[in-house]
C-alpha positions as CSV (number, residue, x, y, z in Angstrom):
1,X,40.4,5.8,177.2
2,X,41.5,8.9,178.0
3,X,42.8,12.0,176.2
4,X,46.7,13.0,176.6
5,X,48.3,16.1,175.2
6,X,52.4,16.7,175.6
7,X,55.2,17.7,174.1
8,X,58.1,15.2,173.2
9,X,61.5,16.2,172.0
10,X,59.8,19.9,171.3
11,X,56.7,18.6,169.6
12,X,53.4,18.2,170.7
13,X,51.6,14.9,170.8
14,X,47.8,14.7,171.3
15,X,47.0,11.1,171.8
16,X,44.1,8.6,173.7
17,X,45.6,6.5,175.6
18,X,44.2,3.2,178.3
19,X,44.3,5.0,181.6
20,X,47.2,2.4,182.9
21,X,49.3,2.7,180.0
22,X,53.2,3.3,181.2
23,X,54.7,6.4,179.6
24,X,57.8,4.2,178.7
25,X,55.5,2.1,176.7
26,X,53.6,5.0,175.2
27,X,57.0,6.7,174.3
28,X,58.1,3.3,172.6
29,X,54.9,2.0,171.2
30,X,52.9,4.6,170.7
31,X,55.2,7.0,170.0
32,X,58.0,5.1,168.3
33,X,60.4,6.5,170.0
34,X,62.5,3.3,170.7
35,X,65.6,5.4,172.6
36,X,63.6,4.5,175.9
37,X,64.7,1.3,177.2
38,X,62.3,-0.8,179.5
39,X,64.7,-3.0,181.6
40,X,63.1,-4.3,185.3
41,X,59.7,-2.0,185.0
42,X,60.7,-1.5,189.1
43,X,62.5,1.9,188.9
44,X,65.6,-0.2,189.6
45,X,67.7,-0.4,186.7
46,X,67.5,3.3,185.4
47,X,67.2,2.3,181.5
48,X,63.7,3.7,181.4
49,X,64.9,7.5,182.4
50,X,63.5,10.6,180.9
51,X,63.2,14.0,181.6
52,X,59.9,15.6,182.8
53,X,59.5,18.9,182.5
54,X,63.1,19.2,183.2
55,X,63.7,16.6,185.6
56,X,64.7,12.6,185.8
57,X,62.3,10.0,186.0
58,X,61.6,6.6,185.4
59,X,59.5,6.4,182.9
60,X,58.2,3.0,183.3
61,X,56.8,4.3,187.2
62,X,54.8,7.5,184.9
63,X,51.6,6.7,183.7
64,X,51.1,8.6,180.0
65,X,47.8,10.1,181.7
66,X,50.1,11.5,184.7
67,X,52.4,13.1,182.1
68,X,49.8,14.9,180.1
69,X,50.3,18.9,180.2
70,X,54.0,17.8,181.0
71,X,57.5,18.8,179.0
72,X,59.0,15.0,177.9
73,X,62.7,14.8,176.6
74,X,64.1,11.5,175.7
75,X,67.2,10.3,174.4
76,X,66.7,11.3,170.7
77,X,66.2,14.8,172.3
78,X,70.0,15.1,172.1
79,X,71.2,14.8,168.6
80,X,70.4,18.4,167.3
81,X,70.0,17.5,163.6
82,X,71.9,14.5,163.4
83,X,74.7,15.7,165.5
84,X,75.7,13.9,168.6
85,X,75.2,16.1,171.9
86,X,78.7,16.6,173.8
87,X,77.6,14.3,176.2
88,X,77.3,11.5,173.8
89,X,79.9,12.3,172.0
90,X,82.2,12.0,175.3
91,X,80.7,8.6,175.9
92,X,81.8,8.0,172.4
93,X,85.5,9.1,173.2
94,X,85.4,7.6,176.3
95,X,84.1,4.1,175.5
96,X,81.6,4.2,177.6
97,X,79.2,2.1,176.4
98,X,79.6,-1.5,175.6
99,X,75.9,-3.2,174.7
100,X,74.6,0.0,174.9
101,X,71.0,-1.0,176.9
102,X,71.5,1.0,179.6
103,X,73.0,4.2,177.9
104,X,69.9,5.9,176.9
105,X,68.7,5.8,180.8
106,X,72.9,7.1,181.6
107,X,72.9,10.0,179.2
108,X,69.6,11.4,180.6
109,X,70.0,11.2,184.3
110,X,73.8,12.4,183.2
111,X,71.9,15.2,181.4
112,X,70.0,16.0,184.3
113,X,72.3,16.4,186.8
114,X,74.6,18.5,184.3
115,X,71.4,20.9,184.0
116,X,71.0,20.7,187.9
117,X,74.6,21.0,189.6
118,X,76.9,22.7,186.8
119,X,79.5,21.5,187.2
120,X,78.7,18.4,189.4
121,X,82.0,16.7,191.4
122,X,83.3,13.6,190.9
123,X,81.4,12.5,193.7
124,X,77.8,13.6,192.6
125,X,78.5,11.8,189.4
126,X,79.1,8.8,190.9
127,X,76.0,9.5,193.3
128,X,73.8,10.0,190.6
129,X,75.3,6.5,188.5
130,X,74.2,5.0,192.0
131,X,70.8,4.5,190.7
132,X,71.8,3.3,187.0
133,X,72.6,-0.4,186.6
134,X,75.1,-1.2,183.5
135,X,76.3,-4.7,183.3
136,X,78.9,-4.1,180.9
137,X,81.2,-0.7,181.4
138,X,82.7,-0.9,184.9
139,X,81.1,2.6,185.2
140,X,85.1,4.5,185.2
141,X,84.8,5.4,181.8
142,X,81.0,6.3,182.3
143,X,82.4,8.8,184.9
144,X,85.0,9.9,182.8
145,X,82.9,10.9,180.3
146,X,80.1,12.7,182.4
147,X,83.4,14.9,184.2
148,X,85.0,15.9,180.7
149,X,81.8,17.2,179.7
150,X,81.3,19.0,183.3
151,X,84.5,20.5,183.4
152,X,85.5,18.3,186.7
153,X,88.3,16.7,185.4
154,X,91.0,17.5,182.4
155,X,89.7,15.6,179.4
156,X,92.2,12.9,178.8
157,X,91.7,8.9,177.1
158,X,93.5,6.8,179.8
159,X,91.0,7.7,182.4
């Protein structure tokens, strides 16, 4: 076992943990922080992506003992008080999300690369949605969504 210390979402987390425990599986079951999606466990799919100390990752190729002394922000990270984030909230508008598996892992690497590339180009949004598998959405109103918020295109519903 081996001692851990973080902060999640803004609060810090002091836990032991097995040495080859995934930090997807330490955020969902350890944790209980159930916004973290495990989909393939291959850094394929995307629906495992977090941010680490500011950056996107897949958290089921982390191991919680990599991410100790680290900055974690997961999908509940964006609802201030209850309040959906504008990014969510354009999904929302924008219908883009259907089963919703995938989402989580969407909204943070969207998150991401509106931290990194204000405001990102149609094209860098559809870049970055290269490495985010959704099954149900098509991924246009995904990209609508993720431009309204950026500013790259003029927020309208029959996008």
């Amino acid at each position: 076992m081996t001692a851990v210390e973080l902060s999640v979402n803004g609060r810090r987390v002091a836990e032991t943990v097995e040495p080859r425990l995934l930090l997807s599986d330490f955020l969902r079951h350890t944790l209980g922080l159930r916004g973290t999606h495990v989909g393939c466990e291959h850094g394929v799919c995307g629906a495992c992506t977090v941010r680490m100390d500011g950056l996107a990752v897949r958290s089921c190729l982390v191991l919680a003992v990599q991410a100790d002394g680290t900055e974690i922000a997961t999908v509940e990270s964006l609802a201030a008080r209850g309040t959906l984030s504008p990014l969510q909230e354009a999904f929302r508008r924008h219908h883009a999300l259907q089963c919703g598996f995938c989402t989580p892992g969407i909204l943070m690497a969207a998150d991401d690369l509106l931290a990194r590339e204000p405001p990102p180009t149609r094209a860098e949004i559809t870049e970055m949605l290269s490495g985010q598998l959704c099954r149900c959405t098509g991924y246009a109103p995904i990209v609508a969504a993720i431009a309204e918020v950026a500013g790259a295109m003029p927020a309208r519903g029959d996008l």
